[in-house]
N, C-alpha and C positions, 0 to 999 in steps of 0.2 A: 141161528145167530148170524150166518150170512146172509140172510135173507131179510136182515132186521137191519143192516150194516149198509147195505145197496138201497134200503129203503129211505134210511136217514139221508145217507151221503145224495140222492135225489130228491130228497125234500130240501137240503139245506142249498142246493144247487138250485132250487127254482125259487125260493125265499131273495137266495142273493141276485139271478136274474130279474123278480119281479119288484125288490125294493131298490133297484139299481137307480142312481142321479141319471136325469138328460143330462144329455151332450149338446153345450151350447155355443154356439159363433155369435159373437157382436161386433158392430161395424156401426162407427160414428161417420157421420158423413154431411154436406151441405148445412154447413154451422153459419151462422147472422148473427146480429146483434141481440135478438130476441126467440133464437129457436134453432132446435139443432134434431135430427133424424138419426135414428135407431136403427138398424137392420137386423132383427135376431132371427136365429137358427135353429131348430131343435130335432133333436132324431125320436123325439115322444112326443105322443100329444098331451101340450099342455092349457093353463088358464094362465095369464099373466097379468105384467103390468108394471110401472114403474114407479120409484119414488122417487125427489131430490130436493135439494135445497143446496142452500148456499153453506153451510157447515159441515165438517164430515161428521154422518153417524144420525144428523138432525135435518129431519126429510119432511119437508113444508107444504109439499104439491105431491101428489100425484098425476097419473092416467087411470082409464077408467080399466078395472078388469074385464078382462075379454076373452073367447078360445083361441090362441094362434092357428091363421087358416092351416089348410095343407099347402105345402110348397105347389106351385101347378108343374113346375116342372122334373119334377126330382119324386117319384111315391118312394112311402114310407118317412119322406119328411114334412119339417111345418117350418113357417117361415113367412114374415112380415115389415114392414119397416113402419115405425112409429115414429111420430113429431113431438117433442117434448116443446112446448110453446110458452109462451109469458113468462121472457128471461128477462134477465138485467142485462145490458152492456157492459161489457169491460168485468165481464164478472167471471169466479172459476167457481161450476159447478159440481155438486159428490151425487151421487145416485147409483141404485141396487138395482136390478131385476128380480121382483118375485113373482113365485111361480107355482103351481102345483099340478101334478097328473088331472088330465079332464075326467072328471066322474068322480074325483078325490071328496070329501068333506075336509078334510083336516086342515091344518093351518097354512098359508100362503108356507115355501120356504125362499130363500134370499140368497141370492150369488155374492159372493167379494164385492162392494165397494169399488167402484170407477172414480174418475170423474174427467168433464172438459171445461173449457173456454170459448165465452163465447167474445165476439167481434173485441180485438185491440182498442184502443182509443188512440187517437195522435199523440207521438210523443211515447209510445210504451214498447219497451221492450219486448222477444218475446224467442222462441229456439220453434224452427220447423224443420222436418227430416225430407230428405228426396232421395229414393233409388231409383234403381233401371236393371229394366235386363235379369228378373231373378228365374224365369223359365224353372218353375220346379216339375214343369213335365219330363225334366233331360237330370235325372235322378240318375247316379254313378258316374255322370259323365263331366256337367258343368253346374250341379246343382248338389249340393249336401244339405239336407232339413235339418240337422242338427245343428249345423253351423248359422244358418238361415235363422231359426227361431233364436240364437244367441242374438245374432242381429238386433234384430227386433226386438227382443226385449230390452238389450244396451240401449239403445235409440228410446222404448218406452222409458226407462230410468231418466232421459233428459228430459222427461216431459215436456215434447212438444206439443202446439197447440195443433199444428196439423201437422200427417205426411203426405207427401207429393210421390205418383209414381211417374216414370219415364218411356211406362209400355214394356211388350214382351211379358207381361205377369202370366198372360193368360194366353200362350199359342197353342191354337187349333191345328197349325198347318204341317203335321207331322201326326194325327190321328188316320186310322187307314180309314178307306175308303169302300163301300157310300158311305158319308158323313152323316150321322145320325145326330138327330136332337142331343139326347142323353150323353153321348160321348161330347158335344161342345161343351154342354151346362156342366160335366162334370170339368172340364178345364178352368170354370170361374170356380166353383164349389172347393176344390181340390185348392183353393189360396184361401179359405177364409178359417181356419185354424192358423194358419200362418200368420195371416191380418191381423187377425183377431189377438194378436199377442202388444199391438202396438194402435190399433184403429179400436178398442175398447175407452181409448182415454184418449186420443188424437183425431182429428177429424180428418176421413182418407178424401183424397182427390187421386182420379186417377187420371193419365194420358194413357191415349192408343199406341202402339207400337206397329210394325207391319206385319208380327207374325201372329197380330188377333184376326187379322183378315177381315176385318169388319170395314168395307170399305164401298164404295160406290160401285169400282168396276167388278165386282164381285158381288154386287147387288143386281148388276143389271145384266149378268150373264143369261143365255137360256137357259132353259132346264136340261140337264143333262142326270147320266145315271148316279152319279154319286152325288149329285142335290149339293152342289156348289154354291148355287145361286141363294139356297137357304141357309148356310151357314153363316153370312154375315147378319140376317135376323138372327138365327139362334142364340150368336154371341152378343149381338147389341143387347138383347133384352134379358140375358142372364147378368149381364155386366149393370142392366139399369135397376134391374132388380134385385140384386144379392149386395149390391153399392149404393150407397145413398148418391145420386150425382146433380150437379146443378142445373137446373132450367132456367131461359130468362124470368126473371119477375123483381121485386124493388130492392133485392142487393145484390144479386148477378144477373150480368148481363150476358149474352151469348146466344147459341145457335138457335133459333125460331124455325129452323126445318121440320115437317112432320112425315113421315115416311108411311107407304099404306105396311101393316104389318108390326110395326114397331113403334111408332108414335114419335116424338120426340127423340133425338138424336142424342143428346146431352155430350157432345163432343166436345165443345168447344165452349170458353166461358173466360171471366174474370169478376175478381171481389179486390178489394180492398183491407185491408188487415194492419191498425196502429199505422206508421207510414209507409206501409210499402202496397201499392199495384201487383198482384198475380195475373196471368195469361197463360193460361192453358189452352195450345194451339193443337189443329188436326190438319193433317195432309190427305187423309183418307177417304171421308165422306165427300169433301167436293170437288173428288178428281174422276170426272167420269173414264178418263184414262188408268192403267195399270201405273199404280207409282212405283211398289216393287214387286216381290215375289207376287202372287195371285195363287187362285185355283179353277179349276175347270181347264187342265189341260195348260197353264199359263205358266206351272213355277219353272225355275231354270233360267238362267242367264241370256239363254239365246228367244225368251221368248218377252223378254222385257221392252216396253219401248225406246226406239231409236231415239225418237223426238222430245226430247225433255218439254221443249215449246207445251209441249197436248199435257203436259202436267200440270194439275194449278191448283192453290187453296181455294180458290172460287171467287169472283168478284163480291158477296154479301160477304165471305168472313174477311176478305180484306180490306172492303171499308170498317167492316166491325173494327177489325183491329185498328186500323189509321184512326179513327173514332173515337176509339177507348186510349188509346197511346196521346192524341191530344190534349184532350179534356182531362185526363187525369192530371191533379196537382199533385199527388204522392211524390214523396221526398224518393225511394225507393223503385223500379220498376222490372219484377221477374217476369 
């Protein structure tokens, strides 16, 4: 009888292991007037795919289904970003994620119901959220997740059409050292449950902070034993990849830099949104100077530079900026 008791109690244990739900993170990001970017998450491997339309419940378009790859940087996960394409302007759209284990036959199954907006029109109203500074690496100290996801979800309830961050989301510069791949990507990865509370229906925009350390003078360090110099790669491309972020093309405009290792920078940028002008600036990538803290021997107060002069956003993003700040007629300018 005991042996029949251990038997079940382990079979009903690996039943509720192997019919277990993924665990899924989604991340709106780089929203136009006719198309808006997906970033999903999954700790299985699945088949997916989306639906949407313009009604909630009533899903007009799909994507085509497909296997989500494996994450390349993270094993054991998978992970992708998708473009949901041929929107309407000035429209709010509903859409599902469906999904099923790879190697399944059985029926697609369906996440909750989202939805976003895509581009304002002149003249229309509209609620976008901004924070700063949430560092949920500094957990008991200046970070409580309980309180953090109230956040976020309060802020999801206003349904905003985007949220803006102000940096510090994601500091590396408090992981020991050598600084390894896995421990930076786990510093983006470790926000997108978080995000994903509020960036599932709002489209995120992020700013750099100084403690992503993703910066030039920290790009262009030597090699040294704790691989300093690669950590501003590791974090630029966890940060491009786990975020939908903006690149120049016909509704943002911004940084054109290409870096070997990382590609596009996507630091720096602006859109248009009903009447208001956005600018999301960077001090980071084009200061070949330390702006603040650093790594490779740099943090600490005594090792910052004297000269502010050698600090600079760089001559191409400041005429970007002079540029964009002219030309724009927007009633509005963040």
């Amino acid at each position: 009888m005991l042996r029949f008791a251990i038997w079940v109690i382990a079979q009903l244990v690996f039943c509720s292991a192997a019919t277990a739900a993924p665990n899924f993170t989604l991340i709106l990001g780089q929203p136009t007037d006719r198309s808006i970017a997906v970033a999903l998450r999954s700790d299985t491997a699945i088949e997916n795919y989306y639906e949407y339309g313009l009604k909630s419940g009533v899903y007009t378009a799909q994507t085509s289904p497909g296997v989500l790859p494996a994450d390349p940087y993270a094993a054991g996960f998978f992970a992708a970003q998708t473009v949901l394409s041929g929107l309407q302007p000035n429209a709010r759209y509903y859409y599902r994620l469906r999904y099923r284990t790879v190697g399944s036959t059985t029926a697609f199954s369906a996440e909750p119901e989202s939805s976003f907006q895509t581009q304002r029109a002149p003249g229309s109203t509209f609620v976008f959220g901004v924070q700063g500074d949430s560092h949920p690496e500094r957990e008991k100290t200046m970070f409580n997740g309980a309180l953090y996801t109230q956040t976020l979800r309060a802020m999801a309830a206003e349904q905003p059409d985007f949220y803006v961050t102000s940096g510090d989301d994601f500091s590396v510069d408090t992981l020991p050292t050598p600084y390894t791949q896995p421990a930076v990507t786990g510093r983006y990865t470790l926000q997108l449950p978080y995000f994903s509370n509020v960036a599932r229906s709002a489209a995120l925009f992020l700013t750099t902070g100084n403690h992503e350390e993703t910066s030039l003078s920290n790009y262009n360090l030597p090699a040294d034993s704790a691989n300093s110099n690669q950590v501003p790669i590791w974090a630029q491309n966890a940060h491009n990849f786990y975020y939908p972020s903006p690149s120049p093309d016909a509704f943002y405009s911004g940084n054109t830099t290409s870096l070997p290792n990382i590609g596009l920078l996507r630091d720096y940028y602006a859109w248009q949104w009903g009447d208001a002008l956005f600018v999301v600036i960077d001090p980071y990538w084009s200061s070949p100077a330390q702006v603040d803290t650093g790594l490779g021997g740099q943090n600490g107060a005594g090792n910052k530079t004297n000269d502010k002069w050698t600090i600079t956003h760089g001559d191409p993003q400041y005429q970007w900026l002079k540029r964009t700040l002219e030309q724009s007629t927007a009633k509005w300018k963040f």
